[in-house]
C-alpha positions in Angstrom: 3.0 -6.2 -21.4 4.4 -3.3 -18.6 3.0 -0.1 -20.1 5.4 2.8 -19.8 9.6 2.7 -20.2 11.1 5.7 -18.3 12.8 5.2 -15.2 10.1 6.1 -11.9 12.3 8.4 -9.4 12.9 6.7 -5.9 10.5 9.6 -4.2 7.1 7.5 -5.7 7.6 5.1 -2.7 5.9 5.1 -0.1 6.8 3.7 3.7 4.0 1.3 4.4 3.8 1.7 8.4 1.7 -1.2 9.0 4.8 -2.8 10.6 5.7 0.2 12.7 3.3 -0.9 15.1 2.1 -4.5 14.4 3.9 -7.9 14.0 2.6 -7.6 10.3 3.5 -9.2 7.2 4.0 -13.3 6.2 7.3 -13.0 5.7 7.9 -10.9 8.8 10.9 -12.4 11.1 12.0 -9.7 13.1 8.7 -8.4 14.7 7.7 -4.3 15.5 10.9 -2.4 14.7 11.9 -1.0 17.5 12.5 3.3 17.6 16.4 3.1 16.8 15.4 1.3 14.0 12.8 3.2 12.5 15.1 6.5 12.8 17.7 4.4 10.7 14.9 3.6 8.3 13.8 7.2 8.1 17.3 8.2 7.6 18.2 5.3 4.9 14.4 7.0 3.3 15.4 10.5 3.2 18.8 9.2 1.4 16.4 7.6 -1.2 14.1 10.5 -1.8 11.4 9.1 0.1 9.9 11.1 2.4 5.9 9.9 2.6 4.3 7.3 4.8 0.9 5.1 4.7 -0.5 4.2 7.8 -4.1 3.7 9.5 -5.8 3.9 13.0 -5.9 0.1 12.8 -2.3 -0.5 12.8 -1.5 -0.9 16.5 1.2 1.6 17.6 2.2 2.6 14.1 0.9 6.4 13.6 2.5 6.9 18.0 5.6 5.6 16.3 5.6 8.0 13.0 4.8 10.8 16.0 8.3 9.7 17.8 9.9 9.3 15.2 9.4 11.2 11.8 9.5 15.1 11.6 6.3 17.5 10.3 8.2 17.6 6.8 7.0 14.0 5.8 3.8 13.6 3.7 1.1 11.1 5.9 -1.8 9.0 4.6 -3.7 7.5 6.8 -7.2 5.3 6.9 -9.8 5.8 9.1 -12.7 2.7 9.5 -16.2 3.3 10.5 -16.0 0.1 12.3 -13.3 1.3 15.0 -15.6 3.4 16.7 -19.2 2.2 17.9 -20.5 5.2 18.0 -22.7 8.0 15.7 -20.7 7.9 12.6 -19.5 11.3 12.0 -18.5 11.9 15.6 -16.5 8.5 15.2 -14.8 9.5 12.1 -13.8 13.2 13.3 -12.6 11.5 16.4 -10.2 9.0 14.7 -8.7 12.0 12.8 -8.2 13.9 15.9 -6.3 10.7 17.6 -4.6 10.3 14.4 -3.4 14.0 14.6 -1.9 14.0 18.0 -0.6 10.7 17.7 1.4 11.8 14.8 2.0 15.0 15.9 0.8 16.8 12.7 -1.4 19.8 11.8 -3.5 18.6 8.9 -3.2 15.3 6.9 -2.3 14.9 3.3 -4.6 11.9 2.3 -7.2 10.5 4.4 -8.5 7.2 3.4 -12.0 5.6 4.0 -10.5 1.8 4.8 -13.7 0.2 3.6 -15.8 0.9 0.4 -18.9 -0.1 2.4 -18.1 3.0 4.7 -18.9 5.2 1.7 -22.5 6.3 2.7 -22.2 6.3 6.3 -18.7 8.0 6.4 -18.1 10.5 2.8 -19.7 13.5 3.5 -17.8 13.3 6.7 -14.3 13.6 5.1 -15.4 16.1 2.6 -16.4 18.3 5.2 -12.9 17.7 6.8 -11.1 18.4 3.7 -13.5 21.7 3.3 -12.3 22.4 7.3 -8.5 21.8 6.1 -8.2 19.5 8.4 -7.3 17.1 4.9 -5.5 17.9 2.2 -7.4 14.8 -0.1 -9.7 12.2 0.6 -10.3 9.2 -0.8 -10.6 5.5 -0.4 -9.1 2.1 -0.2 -10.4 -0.1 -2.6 -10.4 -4.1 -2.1 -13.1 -5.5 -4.5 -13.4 -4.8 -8.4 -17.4 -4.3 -8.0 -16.8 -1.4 -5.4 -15.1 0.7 -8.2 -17.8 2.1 -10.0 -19.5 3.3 -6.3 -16.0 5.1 -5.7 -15.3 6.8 -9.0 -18.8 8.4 -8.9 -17.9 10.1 -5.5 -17.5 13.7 -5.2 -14.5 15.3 -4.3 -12.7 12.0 -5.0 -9.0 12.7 -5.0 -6.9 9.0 -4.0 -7.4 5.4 -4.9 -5.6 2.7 -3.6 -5.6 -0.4 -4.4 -4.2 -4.2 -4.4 -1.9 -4.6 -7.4 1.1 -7.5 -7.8 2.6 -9.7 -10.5 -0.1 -12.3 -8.8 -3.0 -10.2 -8.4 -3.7 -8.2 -11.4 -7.8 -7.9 -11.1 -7.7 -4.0 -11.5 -5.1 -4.1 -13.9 -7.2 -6.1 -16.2 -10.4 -4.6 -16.1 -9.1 -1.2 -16.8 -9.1 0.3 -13.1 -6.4 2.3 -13.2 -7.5 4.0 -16.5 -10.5 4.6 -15.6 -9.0 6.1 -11.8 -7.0 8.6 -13.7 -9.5 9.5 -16.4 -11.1 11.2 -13.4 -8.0 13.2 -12.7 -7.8 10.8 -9.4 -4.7 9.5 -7.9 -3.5 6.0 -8.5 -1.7 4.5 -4.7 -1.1 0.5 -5.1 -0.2 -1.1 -2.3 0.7 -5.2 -1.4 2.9 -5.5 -4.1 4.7 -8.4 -2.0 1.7 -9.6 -1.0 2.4 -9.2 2.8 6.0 -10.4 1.8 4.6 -14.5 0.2 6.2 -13.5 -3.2 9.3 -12.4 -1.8 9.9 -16.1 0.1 11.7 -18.9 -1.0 10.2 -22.2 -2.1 10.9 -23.8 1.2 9.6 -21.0 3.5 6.0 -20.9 2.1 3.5 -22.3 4.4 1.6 -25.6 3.3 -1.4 -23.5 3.1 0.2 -22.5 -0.2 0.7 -25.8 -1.6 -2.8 -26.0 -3.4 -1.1 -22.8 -5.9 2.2 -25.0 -7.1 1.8 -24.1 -10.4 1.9 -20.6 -9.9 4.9 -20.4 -8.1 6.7 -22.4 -10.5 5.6 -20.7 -13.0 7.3 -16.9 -11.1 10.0 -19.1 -10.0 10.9 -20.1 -13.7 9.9 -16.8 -14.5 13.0 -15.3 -12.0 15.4 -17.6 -13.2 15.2 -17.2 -16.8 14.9 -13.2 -16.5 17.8 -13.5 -13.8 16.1 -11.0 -11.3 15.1 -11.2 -8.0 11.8 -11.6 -6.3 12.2 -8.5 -4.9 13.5 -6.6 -8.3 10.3 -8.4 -9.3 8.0 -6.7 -7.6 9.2 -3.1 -7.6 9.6 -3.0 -11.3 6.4 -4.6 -12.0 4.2 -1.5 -10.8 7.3 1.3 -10.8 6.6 1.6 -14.8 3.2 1.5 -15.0 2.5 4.7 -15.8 -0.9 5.4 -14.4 0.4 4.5 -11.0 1.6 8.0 -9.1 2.8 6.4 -5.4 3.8 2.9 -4.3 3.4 1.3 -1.1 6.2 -0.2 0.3 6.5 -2.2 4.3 9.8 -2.7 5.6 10.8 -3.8 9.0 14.5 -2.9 8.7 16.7 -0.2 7.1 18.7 -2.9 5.3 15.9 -3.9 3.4 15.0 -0.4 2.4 18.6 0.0 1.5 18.0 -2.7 -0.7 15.0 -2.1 -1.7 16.3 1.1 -3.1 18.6 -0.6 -5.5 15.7 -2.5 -7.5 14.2 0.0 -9.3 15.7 -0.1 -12.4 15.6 2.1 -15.4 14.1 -0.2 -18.4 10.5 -2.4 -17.0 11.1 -6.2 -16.6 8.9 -7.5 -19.5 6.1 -9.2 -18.0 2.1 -10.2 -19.0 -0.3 -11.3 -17.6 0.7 -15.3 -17.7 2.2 -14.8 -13.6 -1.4 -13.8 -12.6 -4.0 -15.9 -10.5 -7.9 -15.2 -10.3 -8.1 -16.9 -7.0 -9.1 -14.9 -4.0 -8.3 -17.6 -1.7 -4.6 -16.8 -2.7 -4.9 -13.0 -3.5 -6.6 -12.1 -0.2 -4.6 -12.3 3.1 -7.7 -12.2 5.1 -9.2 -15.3 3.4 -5.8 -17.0 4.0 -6.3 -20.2 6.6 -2.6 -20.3 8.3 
């Protein structure tokens, strides 16, 4: 069952940018939100409490946009990628923060993100030496894989952790992760909790591709309609009262949805185990997804 009972204040979310500057997300119908959108996003946010973001050098336009768009007073995390830059690794890294800077028209970042585990040797000391220039606030890393954890947790100057975590994909939940994260004193960010938007779609919207996992939707579908909740409430609830987690990840392409978004969260957990969750990567993994 949810650990945890108290209600999570609204300023744990986080604006997932990835949208901001990609046509990104399954369930995505309306595209890249355009600049008088994203202001009425931001403003809907600031409403809320929210006032942090989550974006990476890989996401298109997205950290320009935050740079147009949202004022010096929001907290950033970003993700950097040794693999964007062909070039001698440290120089590659220090210049993606640099871009990253100017594009978002900010001084110093709060959380910088290695976006791969396998960067770790080739790309660490690199952000600890940022961090030690104040260039960074924290550092840390974006996890994807169970067997990277151990690698990650034995860093030094490990701050953030973020990883996948939904009502389908519980893999860190059940071996312990997030435990073990905070046992460090390290930071718990979740992120995908709609699984680029599949669990938030209605039977007859899912690709075919998704066919092959029928039982498992019936099974959250069932699950919806006897709790009488929404997907969406879902979600939200399913990681807001887990008490280990300390910020949650959160794409939107409109204000509306963030409006609505906002109104989710409620005070008591939804009671749910682990009988929604699939081991499947095939399912779990967007990249491994054939669409």
């Amino acid at each position: 069952m949810l650990s945890g009972g108290c209600f999570v204040p609204l300023h744990k979310l986080v604006l997932g940018a990835a949208q901001f500057g990609l046509n990104y997300g399954l369930a995505n119908r309306t595209g890249v939100p355009s600049y008088d959108e994203l202001r009425k996003i931001k403003s809907v946010a600031e409403k809320l409490g929210i006032k942090a973001l989550d974006t990476a050098s890989s996401y298109g336009d997205s950290e320009k946009a935050i740079g147009q768009v949202f004022d010096t007073s929001w907290t950033i995390t970003t993700k950097c990628s040794m693999r964007s830059k062909p070039r001698e690794p440290a120089t590659g890294l220090r210049e993606q923060v640099h871009d990253s800077l100017a594009l978002l028209k900010h001084s110093y970042l709060d959380n910088l993100l290695l976006h791969h585990a396998k960067d770790i040797n080739s790309g660490w000391d690199t952000l600890r030496n940022l961090k030690d220039e104040g260039l960074v606030k924290k550092i840390g890393v974006s996890l994807y894989f169970n067997d990277d954890l151990d690698a990650v947790l034995s860093l030094p100057d490990l701050d953030v952790v973020q990883i996948t975590l939904n009502v389908f994909d519980q893999r860190f939940l059940k071996i312990g992760a997030l435990n073990c994260i905070k046992d460090k004193g390290v930071e718990v960010h979740v992120r995908s909790i709609f699984l680029q938007g599949l669990l938030l779609m209605q039977p007859d919207q899912r690709p075919s591709y998704f066919s092959k996992w029928s039982k498992n939707f019936a099974l959250i579908d069932g699950f919806l309609q006897q709790q009488n909740v929404s997907a969406k409430e879902l979600c939200i609830n399913f990681v807001a009262h887990l008490a280990m987690v300390d910020k949650i990840v959160v794409g939107v392409e409109t204000a509306d949805q963030l409006a609505e978004l906002g109104q989710c969260i409620r005070d008591e957990p939804i009671p749910v185990s682990d009988f929604l969750a699939c081991s499947d990567p095939k399912l779990l993994d967007p990249f491994l997804w054939q669409i």
